[in-house]
C-alpha positions as CSV (number, residue, x, y, z in Angstrom):
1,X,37.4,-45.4,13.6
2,X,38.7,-42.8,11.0
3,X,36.7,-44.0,8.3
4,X,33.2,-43.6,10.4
5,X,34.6,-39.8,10.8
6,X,35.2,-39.2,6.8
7,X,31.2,-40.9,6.2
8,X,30.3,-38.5,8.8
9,X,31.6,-35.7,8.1
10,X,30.1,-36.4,4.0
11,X,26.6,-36.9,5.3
12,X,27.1,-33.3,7.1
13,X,27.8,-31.7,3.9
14,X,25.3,-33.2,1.8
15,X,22.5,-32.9,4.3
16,X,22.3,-28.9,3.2
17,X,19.0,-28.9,3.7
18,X,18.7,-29.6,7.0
19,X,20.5,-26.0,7.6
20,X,17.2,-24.5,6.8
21,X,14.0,-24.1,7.2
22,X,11.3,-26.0,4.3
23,X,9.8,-21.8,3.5
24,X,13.9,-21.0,3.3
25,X,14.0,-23.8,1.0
26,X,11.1,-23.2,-1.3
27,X,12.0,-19.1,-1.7
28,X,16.0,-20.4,-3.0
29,X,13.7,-23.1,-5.0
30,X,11.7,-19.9,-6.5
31,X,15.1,-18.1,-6.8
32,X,17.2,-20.7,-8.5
33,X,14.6,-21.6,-11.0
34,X,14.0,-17.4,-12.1
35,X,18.1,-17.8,-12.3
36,X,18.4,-20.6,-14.1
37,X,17.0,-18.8,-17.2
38,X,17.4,-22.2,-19.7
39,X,15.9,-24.5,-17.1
40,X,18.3,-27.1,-17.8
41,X,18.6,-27.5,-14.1
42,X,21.8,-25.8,-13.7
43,X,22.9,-22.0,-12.9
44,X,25.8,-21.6,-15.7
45,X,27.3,-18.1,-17.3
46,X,24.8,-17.3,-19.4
47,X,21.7,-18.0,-16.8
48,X,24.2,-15.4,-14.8
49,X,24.3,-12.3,-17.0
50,X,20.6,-12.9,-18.2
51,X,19.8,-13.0,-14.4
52,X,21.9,-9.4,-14.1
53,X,20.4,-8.2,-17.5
54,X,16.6,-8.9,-16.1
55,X,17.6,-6.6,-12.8
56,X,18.9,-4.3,-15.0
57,X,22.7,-4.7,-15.0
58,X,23.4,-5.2,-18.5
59,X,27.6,-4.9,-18.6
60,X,28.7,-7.5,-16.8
61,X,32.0,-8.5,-17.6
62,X,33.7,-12.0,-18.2
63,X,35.8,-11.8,-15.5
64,X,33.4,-10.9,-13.0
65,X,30.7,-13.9,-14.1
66,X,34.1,-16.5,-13.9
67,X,35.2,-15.2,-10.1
68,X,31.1,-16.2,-9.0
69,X,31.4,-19.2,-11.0
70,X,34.7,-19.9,-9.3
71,X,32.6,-20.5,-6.0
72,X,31.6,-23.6,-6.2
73,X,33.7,-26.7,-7.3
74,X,31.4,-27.6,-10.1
75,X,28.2,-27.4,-12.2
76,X,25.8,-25.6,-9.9
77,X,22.7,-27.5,-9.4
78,X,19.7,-26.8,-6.8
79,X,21.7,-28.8,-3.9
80,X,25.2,-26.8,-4.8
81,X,23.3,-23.5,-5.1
82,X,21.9,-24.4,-1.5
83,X,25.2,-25.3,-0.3
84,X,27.0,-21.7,-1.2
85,X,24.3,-19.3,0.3
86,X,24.5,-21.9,3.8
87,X,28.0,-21.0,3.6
88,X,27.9,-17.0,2.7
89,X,25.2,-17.1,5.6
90,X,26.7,-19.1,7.9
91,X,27.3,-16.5,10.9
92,X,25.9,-13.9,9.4
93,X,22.9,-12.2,11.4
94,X,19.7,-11.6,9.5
95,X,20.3,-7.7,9.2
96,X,23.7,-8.5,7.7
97,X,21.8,-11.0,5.2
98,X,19.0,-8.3,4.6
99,X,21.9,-5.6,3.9
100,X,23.0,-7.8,1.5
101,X,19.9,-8.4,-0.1
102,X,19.6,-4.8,-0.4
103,X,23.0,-3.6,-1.8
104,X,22.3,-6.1,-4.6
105,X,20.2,-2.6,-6.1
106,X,22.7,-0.4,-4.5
107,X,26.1,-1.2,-5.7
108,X,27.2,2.6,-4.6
109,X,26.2,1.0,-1.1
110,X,24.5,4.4,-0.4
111,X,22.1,3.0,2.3
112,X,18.8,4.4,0.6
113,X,17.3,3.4,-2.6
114,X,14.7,5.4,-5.2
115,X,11.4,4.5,-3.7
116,X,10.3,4.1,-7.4
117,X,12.6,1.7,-8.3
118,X,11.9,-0.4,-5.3
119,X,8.3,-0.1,-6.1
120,X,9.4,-1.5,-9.9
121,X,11.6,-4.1,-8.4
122,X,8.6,-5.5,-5.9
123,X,5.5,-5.4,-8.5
124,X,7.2,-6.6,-11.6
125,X,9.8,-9.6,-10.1
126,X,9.0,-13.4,-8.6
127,X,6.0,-12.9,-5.7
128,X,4.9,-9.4,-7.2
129,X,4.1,-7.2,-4.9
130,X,0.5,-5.3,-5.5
131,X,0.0,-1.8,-5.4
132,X,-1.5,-1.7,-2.1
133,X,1.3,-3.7,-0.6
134,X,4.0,-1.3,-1.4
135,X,2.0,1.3,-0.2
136,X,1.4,0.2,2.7
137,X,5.1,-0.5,3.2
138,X,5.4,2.6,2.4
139,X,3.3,3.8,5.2
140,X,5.4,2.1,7.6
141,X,8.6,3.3,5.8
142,X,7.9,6.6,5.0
143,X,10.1,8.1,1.9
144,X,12.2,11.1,2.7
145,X,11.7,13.8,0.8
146,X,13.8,13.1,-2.0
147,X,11.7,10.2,-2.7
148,X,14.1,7.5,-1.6
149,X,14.1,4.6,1.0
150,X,16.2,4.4,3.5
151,X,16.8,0.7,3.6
152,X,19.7,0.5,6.4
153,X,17.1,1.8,8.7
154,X,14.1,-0.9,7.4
155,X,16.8,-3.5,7.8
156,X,17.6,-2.7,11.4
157,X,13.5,-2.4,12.2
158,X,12.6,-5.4,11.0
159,X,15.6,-7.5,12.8
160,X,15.6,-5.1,16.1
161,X,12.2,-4.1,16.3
162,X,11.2,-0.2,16.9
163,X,13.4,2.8,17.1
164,X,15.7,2.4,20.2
165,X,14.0,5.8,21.9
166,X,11.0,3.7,22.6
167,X,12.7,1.2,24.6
């Protein structure tokens, strides 16, 4: 009997895909192959701190690239990437995922970013945005008047729905 429940318990692991949907798949596909900036099929330092260095993070230290690298128990491939973000997601709600998603160009975790730099971010990274798309985002998420988005408030709308008032 116990060895049925070890062959189980493998196929669980290695069946990550089944954790997600085939779109969810395709966008970490698109992700994993703008990461893995060498395209020897593998995520390793160096794709790391050119991945930082194309958002715009260009002093990332040793120490911190070794503690991500730490995460997984070997050579990241597609199937290991996969495997870590099922895990870091795992429980999480999709405004918790969203935040996170977010704070990546927020490291201050201010809750708003420079509409600007958003705008950058959108038309100039994996499925560019086009002008009229971010405008119109923009017209459903107005800027304050500082110029900035508030992003806590876009992550709660699009997982809650409208303002609570209109309930």
């Amino acid at each position: 009997q116990a060895p049925k429940k070890a062959k189980k318990k493998e196929a669980a692991s290695s069946n990550v895909f089944s954790m997600f949907e085939q779109s969810q798949i395709q966008e970490f596909k698109e992700a994993f192959t703008i990461m893995d900036q060498n395209r020897d099929g593998f995520i390793d330092k160096n794709d790391l701190r050119d991945t930082f260095a194309a958002l715009g993070r260009l002093n990332v230290g040793n120490d911190e690239l070794d503690e991500m690298l730490k995460e997984s128990s070997g050579p990241i491939n597609f199937t290991v990437f996969l495997t870590m973000f099922g895990e870091k997601l795992k429980g999480t709600d999709p405004e918790e995922t969203l935040l996170n998603a977010f704070k990546i160009f927020d490291p201050e975790g201010t809750g708003i970013l420079k509409g600007e730099e958003i705008k950058y971010h959108l038309m100039s990274q994996a499925d560019k945005f086009t002008e009229a798309e971010i405008n119109q985002m923009f017209t459903n998420f107005p800027l304050d008047v500082a110029g900035n988005l508030d992003y806590k408030n876009l992550c709660y709308v699009i997982t809650h729905g409208e303002d609570k008032e209109q309930e």
